[in-house]
N, C-alpha and C positions, 0 to 999 in steps of 0.2 A: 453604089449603095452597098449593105450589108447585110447582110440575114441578119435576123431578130437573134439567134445563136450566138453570131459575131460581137451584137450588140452588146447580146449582156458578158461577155469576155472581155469587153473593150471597157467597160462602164460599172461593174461592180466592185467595190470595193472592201466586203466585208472580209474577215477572217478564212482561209481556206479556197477563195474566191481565185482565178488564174490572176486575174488585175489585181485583189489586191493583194495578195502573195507577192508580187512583182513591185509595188509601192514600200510596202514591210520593210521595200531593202535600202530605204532611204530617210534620212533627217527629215522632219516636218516640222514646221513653226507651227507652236499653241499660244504663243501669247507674246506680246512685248512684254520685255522683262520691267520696264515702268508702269504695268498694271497691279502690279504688284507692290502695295506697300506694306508698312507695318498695322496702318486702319484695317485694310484689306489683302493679305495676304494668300487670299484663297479664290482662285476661279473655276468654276465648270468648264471643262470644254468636251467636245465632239472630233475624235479621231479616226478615218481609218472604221467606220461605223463604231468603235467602241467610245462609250461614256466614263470618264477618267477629271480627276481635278489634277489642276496643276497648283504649287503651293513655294512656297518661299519662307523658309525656317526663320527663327530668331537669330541664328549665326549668317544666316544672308545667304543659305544654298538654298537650293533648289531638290521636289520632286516632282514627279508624275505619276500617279495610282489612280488603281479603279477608282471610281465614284460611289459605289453600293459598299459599305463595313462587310465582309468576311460574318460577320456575326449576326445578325438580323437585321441586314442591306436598306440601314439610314444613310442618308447621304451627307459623304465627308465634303460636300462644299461647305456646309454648317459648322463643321471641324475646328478645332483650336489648333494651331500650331505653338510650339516653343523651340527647345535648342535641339530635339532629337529629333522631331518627325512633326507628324499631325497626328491627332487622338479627335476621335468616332465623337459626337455631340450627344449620342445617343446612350451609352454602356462608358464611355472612356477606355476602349482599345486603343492602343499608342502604335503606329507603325512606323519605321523607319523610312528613308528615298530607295531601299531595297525591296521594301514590301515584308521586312520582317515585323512581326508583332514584338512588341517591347511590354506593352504591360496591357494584365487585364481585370481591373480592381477588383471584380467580382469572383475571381477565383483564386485559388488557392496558389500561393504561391510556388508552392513545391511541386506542383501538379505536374507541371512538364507541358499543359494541354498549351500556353503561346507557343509552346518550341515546333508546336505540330501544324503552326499555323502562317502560309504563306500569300499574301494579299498581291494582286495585281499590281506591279510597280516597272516604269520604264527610264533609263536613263534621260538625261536631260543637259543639255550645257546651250549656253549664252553665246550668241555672236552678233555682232552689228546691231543691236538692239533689242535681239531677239530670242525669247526660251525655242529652242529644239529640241522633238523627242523623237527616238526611235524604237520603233515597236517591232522591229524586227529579227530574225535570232542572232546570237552571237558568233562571233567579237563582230560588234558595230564596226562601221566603218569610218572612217573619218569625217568628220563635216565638213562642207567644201568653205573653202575660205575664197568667197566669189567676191569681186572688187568692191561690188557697193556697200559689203559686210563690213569688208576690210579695211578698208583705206580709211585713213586717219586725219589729213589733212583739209580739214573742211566742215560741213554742217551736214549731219545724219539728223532724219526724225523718220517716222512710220505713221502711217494708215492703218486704222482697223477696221476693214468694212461689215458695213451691214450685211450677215450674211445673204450670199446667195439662195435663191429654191432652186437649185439644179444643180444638174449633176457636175463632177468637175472637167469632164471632159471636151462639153463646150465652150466653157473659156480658152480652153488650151487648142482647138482646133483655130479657135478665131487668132492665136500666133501668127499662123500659117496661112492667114485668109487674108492677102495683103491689096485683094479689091474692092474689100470695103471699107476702104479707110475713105475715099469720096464720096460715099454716098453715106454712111452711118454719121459721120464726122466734117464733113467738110463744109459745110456751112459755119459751124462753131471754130474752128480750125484755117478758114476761108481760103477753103481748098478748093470747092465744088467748081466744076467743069462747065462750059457751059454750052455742050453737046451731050449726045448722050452717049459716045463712047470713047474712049479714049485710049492713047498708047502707052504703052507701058511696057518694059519687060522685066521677065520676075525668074530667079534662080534661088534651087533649095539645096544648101551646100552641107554636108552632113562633117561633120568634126567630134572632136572626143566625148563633147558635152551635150551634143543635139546636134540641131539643124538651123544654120545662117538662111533667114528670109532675109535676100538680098533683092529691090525692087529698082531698076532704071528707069529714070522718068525723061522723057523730051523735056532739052530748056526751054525755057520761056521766051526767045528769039530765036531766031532761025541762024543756024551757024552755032548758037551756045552749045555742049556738051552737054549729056545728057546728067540730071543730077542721081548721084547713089544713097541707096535708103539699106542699110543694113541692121537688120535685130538680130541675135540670138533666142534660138528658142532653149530655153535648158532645161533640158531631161530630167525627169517626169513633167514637170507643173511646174515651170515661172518662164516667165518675159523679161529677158534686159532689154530698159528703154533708155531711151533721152530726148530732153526736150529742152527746148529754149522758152524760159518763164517769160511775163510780161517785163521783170523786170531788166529782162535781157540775161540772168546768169543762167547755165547750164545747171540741169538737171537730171542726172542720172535716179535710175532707179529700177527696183526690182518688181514684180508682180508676181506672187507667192499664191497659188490657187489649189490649196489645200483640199483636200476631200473629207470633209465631216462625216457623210454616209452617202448610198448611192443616188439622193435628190438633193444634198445640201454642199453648198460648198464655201469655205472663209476665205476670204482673201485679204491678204498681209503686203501694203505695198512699202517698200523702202525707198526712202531716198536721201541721194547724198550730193550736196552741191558742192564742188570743189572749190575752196578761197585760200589766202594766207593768213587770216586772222583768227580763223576756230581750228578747233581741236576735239576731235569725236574719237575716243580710244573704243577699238575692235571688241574688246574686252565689256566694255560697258553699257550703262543704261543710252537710251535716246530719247527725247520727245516727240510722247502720239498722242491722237485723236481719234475719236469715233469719225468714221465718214458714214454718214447717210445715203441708200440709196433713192429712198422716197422721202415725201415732205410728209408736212402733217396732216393731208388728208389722202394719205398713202398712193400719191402720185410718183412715178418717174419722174426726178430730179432731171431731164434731159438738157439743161445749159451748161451739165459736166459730162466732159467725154467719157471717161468711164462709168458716169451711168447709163449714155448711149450703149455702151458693150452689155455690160449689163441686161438693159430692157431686150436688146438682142440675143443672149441670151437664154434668161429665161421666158422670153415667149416662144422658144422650141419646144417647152416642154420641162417636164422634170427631170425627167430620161429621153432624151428625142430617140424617136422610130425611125434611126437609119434605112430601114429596108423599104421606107417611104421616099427618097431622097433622089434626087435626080443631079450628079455630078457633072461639068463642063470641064472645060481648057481653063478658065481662070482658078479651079479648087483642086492642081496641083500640089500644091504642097500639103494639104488636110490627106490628101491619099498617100502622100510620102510620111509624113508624122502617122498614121494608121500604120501602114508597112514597118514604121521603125515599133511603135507599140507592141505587133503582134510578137516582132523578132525580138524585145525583150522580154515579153511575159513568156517565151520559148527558152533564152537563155537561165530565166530562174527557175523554170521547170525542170531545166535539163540540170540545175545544182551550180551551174556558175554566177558571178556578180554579174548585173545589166550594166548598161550604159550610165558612163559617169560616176561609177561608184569608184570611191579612192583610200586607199589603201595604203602608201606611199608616204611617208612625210613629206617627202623629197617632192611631190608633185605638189602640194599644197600649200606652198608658202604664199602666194598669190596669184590669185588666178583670174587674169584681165585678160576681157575680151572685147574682138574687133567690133564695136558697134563704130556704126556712121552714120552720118546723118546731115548731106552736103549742101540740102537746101537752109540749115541752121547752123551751117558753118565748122560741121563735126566732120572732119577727114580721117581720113586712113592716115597712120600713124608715120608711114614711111614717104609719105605727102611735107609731111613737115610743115604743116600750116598752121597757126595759132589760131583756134577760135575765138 
């Protein structure tokens, strides 16, 4: 367990915050860039605790700025966009994707007083289907060009889900929690055991980008080889998964567990199926959807496994009370991702980059990694088996 100290170290995310100081130094997804159109070119979102719109010009770039106008804090979700920025609904201040004031009708041209005036604005670029902003200091780092973003041959679309009420750090423990995957999931999944313990062994292998949850299962006959279950967890906040659909194609994909503020959190999942007949350029838009996590009489949707995470989840709490907690032998790796946590929120303290931040073109041209997944047919590469 934690101290309540530890807790809010590990779990806040505002400005000035150790955690979120530590987050600051990374790309976050605000939005699929197909929520954006010309009807509606303007969305609120929740960052990092700061309230900010994300907007999409008449030339087809992109910002990120405060939400509140600089000038008697109307909200620029209401905002008009055209070729140069977005302009206030309120007065018609005009700002730039830099945060500078362009124009401000009401005064005096000559006056000097836009020149003086500098609005909250964060860079922003497109990848795998998705706007990223960094709220961090400068010079940004590069965005990671991570395979499900990248790769082109095949069919991308994205998930917006309903946001979470909790904090982000329990999604991201459940990475690393690879014993509940029978009992949360396994009847939907028709995995469940039908003892009440079972065997398993579980290794947390740390690499440039996180920590490999690698799970060996007993075969399913005596004499079979045990099957391997490997995800990466990537540093800060997402899950590379895969899974095999009903329709039998692979499914790769991403889980992006974004922290809005310290009881909220968005989650953005990507996925990309690999085939020879589509074509999803890195560059570009993708096709999304709202995903619901309750119905209409605000129920747990539980016949979808990520709403099972979900209700798991958020019945810890908004912020769960670590220093209430009773850890085992199976919540290994939750204690190894803590450890990796504290020793990055240490590294940005002390003025260097954490884990997985890149810098490097040369590192980033694509970056594939080892998942597996052997009871669906997904081997280790040097296996040379066709799924």
């Amino acid at each position: 367990m934690l101290t309540r100290e530890e807790n809010e170290t590990l779990t806040r995310v505002g400005r000035g915050t150790p955690g979120g100081e530590m987050l600051r130094r990374y790309w976050h997804p605000v939005a699929a860039a197909a929520e954006l159109t010309p009807e509606n070119p303007i969305k609120a979102v929740q960052l990092l605790a700061e309230k900010l719109v994300v907007y999409r010009d008449t030339k087809g770039g992109y910002g990120l700025v405060g939400e509140r106008c600089p000038h008697r804090s109307a909200s620029l979700a209401y905002g008009r966009v055209d070729a140069e920025g977005i302009r206030c609904p309120y007065h018609g201040w005009k700002f730039d994707a830099t945060g500078k004031c362009l124009q401000q009708p009401a005064e005096p041209e000559d006056g000097g007083f836009k020149d003086k005036i500098k609005h909250t604005a964060y860079p922003v670029q497109k990848l795998g289907g998705l706007l990223f902003g960094y709220l961090g200091p400068a010079p940004a780092p590069l965005l990671p060009r991570w395979d499900v973003l990248a790769w082109e041959n095949g069919r991308r679309w994205i998930d917006v889900q309903e946001p979470l009420k909790c904090n982000w750090l329990q999604p991201m423990e459940n990475s690393v929690d690879p014993s509940h995957l029978y009992w949360l999931h396994g009847e939907t999944a028709h995995l469940l055991p039908n003892v009440a313990h079972y065997e398993e062994e579980h290794e947390f292998i740390p690499f440039e980008s996180g920590i490999y949850k690698r799970r060996s299962t007993p075969g399913k006959n005596p004499g079979d080889p045990p099957a391997i279950d490997q995800h990466p967890l990537l540093f800060p906040n997402t899950l590379r998964h895969v899974f095999r659909a009903k329709d039998k194609m692979l499914r790769h994909n991403l889980q992006i567990r974004v922290p809005m503020d310290d009881s909220h959190t968005q989650v953005f999942v990507v996925y990309f199926e690999p085939n020879d007949k589509d074509r999803s350029p890195a560059d570009g838009a993708a096709p999304w959807k709202y995903f619901p996590i309750r119905d209409e009489r605000g129920r747990y949707r539980l016949e979808e496994v990520l709403v099972q995470d979900a209700m798991a989840w958020e019945t810890q709490g908004a912020i769960t009370d670590r220093s209430e907690e009773r850890l085992g032998a199976g919540d290994e790796g939750i204690i190894a991702f803590r450890k990796l946590l504290r020793e990055q929120i240490e590294a940005v303290r002390q003025g260097r980059d954490p884990l997985g931040v890149i810098r490097r073109p040369e590192q980033n041209r694509l970056m594939e990694f080892a998942v597996i997944n052997e009871r669906i047919g997904v081997y280790p590469k040097e296996q040379q088996k066709v799924a």
